[in-house]
N, C-alpha and C positions, 0 to 999 in steps of 0.2 A: 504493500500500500504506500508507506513514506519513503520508499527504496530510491526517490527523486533526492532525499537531502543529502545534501556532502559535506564530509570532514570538510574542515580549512586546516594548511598545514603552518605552524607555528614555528617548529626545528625542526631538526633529523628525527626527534623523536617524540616531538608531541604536537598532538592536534587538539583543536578546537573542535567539541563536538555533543557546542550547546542550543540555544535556539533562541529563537527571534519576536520576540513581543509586541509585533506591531502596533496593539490595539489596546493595551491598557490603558486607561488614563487614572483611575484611582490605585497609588499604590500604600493601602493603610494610611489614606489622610494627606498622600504626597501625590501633585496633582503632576501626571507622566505625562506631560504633552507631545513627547517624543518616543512614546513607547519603551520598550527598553530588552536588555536582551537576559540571558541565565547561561552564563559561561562555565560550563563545563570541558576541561581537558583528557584526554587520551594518552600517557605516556608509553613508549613503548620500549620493552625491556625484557629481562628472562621473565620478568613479573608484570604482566602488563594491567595499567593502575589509571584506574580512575579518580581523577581528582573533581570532588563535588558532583551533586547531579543537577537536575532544574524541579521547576514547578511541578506540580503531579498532573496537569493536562499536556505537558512538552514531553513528557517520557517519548512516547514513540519517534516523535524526532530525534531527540536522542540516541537513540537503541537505533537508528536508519545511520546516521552520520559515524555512529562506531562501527557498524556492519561497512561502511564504506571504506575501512581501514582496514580491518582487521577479517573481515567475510563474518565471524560466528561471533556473536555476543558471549558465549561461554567462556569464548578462551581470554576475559577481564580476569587476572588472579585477585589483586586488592581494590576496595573502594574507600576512596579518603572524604571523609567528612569535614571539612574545616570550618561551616558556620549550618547549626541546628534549623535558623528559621524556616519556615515553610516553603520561600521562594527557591532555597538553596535544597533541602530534604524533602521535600512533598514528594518528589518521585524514587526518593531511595529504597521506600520497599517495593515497588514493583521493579523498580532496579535489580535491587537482592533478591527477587524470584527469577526474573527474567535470566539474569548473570550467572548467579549461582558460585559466589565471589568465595576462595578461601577466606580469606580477610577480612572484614573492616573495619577501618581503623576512626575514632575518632580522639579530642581530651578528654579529659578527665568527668569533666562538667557536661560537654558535649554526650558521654555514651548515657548519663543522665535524663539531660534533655531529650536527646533518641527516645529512648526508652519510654519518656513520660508521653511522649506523643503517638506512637507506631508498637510501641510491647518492646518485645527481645527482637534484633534484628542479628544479632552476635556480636554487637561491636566489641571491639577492644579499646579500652583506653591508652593514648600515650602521656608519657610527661612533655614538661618542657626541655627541649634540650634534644630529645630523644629524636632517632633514627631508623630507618626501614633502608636495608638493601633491597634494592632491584634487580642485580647481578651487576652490571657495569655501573648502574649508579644509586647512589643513598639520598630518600628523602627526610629531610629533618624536620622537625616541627617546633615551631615560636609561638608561645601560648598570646594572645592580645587580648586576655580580660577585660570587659567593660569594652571592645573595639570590633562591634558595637553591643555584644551581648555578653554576657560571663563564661560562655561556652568556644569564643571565639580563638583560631588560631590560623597563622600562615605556614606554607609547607614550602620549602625551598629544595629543587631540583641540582645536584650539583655541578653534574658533565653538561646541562644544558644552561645553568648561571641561570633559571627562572623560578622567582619569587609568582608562586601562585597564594595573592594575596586578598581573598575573599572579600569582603565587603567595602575594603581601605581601598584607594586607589582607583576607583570607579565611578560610575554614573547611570541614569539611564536613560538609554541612547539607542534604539531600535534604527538597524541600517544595513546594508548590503555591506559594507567595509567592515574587518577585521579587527584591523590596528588605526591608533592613534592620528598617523599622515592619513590616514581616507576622508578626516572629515574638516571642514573651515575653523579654525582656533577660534574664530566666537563663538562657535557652536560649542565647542569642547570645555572654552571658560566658564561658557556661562554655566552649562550643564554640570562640570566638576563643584562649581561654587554652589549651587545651590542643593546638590546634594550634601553639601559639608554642612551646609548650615543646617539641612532638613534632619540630618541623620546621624552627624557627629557634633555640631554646635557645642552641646551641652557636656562633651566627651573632653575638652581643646585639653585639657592637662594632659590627658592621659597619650592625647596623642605628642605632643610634645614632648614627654617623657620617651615614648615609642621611636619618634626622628632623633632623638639625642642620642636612643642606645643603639640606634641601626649601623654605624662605625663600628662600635666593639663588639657587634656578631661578626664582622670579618668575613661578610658573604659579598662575591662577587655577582652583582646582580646586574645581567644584561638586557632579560626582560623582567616586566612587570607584568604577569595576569590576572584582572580583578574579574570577581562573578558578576560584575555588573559593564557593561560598557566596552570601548576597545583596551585592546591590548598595545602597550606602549612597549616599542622596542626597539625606535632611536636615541638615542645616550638624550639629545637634548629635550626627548619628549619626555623621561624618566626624570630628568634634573625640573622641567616645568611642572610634573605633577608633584614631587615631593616637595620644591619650593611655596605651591601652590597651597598645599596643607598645612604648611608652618605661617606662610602669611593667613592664613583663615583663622589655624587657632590661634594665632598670638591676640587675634582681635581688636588689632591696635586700633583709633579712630581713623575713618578715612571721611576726607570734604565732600561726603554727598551724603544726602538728605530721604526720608522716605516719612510720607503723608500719608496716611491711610483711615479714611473714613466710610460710615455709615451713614446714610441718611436716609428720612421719611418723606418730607416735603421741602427737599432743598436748602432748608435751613444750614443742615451744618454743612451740605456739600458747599455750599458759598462761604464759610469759614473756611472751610480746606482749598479751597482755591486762593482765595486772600492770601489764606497764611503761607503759603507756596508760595506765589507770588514775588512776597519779599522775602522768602530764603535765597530764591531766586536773586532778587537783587542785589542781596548783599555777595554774590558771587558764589553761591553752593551751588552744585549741580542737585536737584529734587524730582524726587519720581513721587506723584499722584496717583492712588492708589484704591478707585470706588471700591470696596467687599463684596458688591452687587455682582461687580463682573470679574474682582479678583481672588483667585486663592489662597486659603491660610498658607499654602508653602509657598508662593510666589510671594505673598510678602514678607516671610521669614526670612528670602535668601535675601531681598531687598533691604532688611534689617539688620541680616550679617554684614552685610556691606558698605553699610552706615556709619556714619557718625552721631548723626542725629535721629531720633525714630521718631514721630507726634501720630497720636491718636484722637478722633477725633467721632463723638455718637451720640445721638440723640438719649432722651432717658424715656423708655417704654414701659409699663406695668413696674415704676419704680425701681426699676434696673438697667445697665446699658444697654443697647438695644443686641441683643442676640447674635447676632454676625460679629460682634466686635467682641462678647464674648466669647464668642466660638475663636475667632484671631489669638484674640490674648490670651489666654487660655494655654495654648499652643506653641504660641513664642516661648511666655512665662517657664516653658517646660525643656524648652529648648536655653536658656540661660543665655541670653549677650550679656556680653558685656562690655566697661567701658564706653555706654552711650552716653549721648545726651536725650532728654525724654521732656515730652511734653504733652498736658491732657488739653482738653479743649471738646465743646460742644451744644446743643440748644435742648434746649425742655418746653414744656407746657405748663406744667403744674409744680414738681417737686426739685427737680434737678438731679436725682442720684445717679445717673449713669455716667455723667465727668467725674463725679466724686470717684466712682470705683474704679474709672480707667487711669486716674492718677494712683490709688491705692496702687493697683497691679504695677505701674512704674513704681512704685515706691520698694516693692518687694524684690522686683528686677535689680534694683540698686544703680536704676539709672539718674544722673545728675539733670534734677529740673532747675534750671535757671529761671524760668518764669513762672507764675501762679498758675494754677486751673482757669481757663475761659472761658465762661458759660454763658450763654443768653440765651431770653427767654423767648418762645414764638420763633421771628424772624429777626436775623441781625438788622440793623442799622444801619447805615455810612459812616455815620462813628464806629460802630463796632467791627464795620471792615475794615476798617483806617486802621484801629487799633491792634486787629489783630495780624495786619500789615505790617504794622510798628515790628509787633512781636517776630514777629518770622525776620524781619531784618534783624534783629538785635540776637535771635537764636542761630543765625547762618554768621555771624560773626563770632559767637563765642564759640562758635565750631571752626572758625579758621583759626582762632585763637588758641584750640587744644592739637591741632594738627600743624602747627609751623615746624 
């Protein structure tokens, strides 16, 4: 039936022989406007070892692109598990029937995990540190706790120099191209960053931690393959990704701006426009940001990116109005930090919904230089002057923390 999909070949001995997500667009709350892929490799060896699987509906692509290497699925000896979530394991037991693997391997925490979702599949747990011959080559395993789940770890290939680095390193990115060169660097930035921010944000120590001890593992890594996205296998596309993730978690400020508002009848979207306005003027770059038509991950990567974040919702049944909940919510969970923050919005009756979208910056422990903004009904000409005033004076004290 799927006898059409084919391997891609990676080295002398490992292929790509995962599948292609065209059509996803919710991925758990993270809006895939580009679909995305489930990379799985094929190593080939006296032991021949599959590293990770995909989704539980891409099995048989799967199982078609390894037949196109190998002819019999049987003859897989080990199957490596490096990250438990469903995108990566959903199809490991029909793997393990289909296969019929001596092996599989996953951490400690990972054969755990296994376990708690699918029963006994036979995993083996490794440590950290630890090694599998292959006959001519040993794979090792590097436990990455917390990166992005407690069960997580990268396997590194030694005679092929590839770090197969499960969830780190990727994106997603559904596309005919393999590697990294196939697709436009804006496509690639924007995609790597807002996966960072959507998925590891809240993670940035631990990744930073992770890029400082990559030296003293003393692996020579010539490719990089993550289960999300292309495979990076030019020195300079490997040196852009890992620069890529140290600028993300250091979270340092950067001079652009993100506005994102709610509204019912206009009221505060004409605050968020003002207040824009003069961030704008005072020389920020600001991105405007309706909730109507934007999503919580697209303005999260917006906020990674920032210097400045301003929020901005009407007050409905005594609370902010629901979309900005649902936003903050979400951010708040994802942890920036180092912004500047700002609430602002219109009521009818009571006002509570500015009040709680400053609270939730206050927990963020982002720096408000200006008060809450609130008015009632509809703004004024004063009140758009004013809060014109403001967004000048807030895109200044963001040039001010970024010289």
């Amino acid at each position: 039936m799927e006898e059409y999909f084919k391997a891609v070949k990676i080295t002398e001995k490992v292929y790509w022989v995962g599948a292609i997500d065209w059509s996803v667009r919710n991925f758990h709350g993270y809006e895939t406007g580009r679909g995305s892929t489930y990379n799985a490799f094929l190593v080939l060896d006296e032991k021949i070892t599959l590293i990770d699987t995909v989704k539980a509906p891409f099995v048989p692509e799967m199982l078609a692109r390894i037949r196109s290497v190998i002819g019999d699925v049987t003859k897989v000896d080990y199957v490596v598990s490096n990250h438990a979530e469903p995108d990566h394991s959903g199809g490991l037991p029909a793997t393990v029937a289909a296969v019929k693997p001596e092996k599989v391997f996953a951490s400690a925490i990972g054969h755990k995990t296994l376990m708690a979702y699918y029963g006994d599949l036979g995993v083996i747990p490794v440590k950290n540190g630890e090694a599998i011959n292959l006959g001519r080559s040993n794979l090792a395993f590097v436990e990455t706790k917390m990166l992005h789940w407690p069960d997580s770890m990268v396997s590194y290939l030694d005679t092929e120099k590839v770090l197969f680095s499960q969830d780190a390193f990727g994106m997603h990115l559904a596309g005919s191209g393999r590697f990294g060169e196939d697709y436009p660097q804006f496509v690639l930035d924007y995609e790597a960053r807002k996966y960072f921010a959507n998925i590891l944000n809240h993670l940035s120590p631990k990744v930073l931690d992770l890029l400082d001890a990559l030296p003293g593992l003393n692996l020579d890594i010539q490719i990089v393959a993550p289960d999300h996205g292309p495979v990076w296998r030019r020195p300079e596309d490997i040196a852009w990704i890992i620069n890529l993730y140290r600028e993300c978690a250091l979270q340092a400020p950067r001079a652009h701006a993100v506005v994102a508002f709610a509204s019912m009848w206009h009221s505060t979207e004409r605050l968020a426009e003002a207040l824009s306005d003069g961030i704008r003027a005072a020389g920020v770059e600001v991105k405007l940001m309706d909730l109507q038509v934007n999503d919580r991950s697209a303005v999260m990567t917006e906020v990674a990116n920032s210097g400045l974040m301003a929020f901005g919702a009407p007050t409905m049944n005594n609370q902010m109005f629901p979309a900005m909940a649902d936003t903050l919510c979400y951010v708040k969970g994802l942890r920036p930090k180092n912004k500047l923050g700002f609430a602002f919005g219109s009521y009818g009756w009571s006002g509570e919904g500015g009040k709680q979208i400053k609270a939730v910056l206050d927990e963020i422990g982002a720096e408000q230089p200006q008060e809450l903004f609130q008015v009632k009904y509809m703004p004024t000409s004063e009140d758009l002057k004013k809060i014109h005033e403001i967004g000048e004076s807030l895109g200044r004290s963001l040039l001010d923390r970024v010289k």
